[in-house]
C-alpha positions, 0 to 999 in steps of 0.5 A: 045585263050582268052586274058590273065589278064596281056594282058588285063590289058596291053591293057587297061592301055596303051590304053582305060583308058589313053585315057579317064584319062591322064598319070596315073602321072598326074591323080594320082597326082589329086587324092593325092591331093584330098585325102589329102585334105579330110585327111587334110594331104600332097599330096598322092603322085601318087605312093601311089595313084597307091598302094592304089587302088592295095590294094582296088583291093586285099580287094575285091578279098579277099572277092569273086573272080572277074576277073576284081580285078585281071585284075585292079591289074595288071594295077594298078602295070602297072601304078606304073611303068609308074609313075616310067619310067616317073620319072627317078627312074625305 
């Protein structure tokens, strides 16, 4: 049976890609830094962070179906909650 979106985001986001970028905390907190910085505005915060690519992933699946958007939807909501769990406030 072929893997589901969720399974697949699942495994990436808890395998692959941690690997390569870190806790999405930590590697979300670069990117708001950075994005305020070019905005010329406070720090995004990570949560943010997370909901901004989610919103990305939404534009283009408006636009043409791909399964890879909705498979990146997926983790970036994964990711959001990891935020959460590592914060205390899940």
């Amino acid at each position: 049976m072929p893997e589901t979106i969720l399974q697949e985001a699942q495994r990436l986001v808890m395998g692959a890609r941690q690997a390569s970028y870190g806790h999405p905390a930590d590697d979300f907190a670069r990117t708001g830094r950075m994005w305020g910085a070019i905005l010329g505005i406070p720090d995004v915060t990570p949560e943010l962070v997370g909901l901004c690519m989610a919103a990305v992933k939404i534009s283009r699946e408006v636009n043409a179906h791909k399964r890879d958007n909705l498979t990146d939807l997926a983790g970036y909501s994964q990711t959001v909650a990891l935020i959460h769990e590592r914060k205390g406030t899940e």
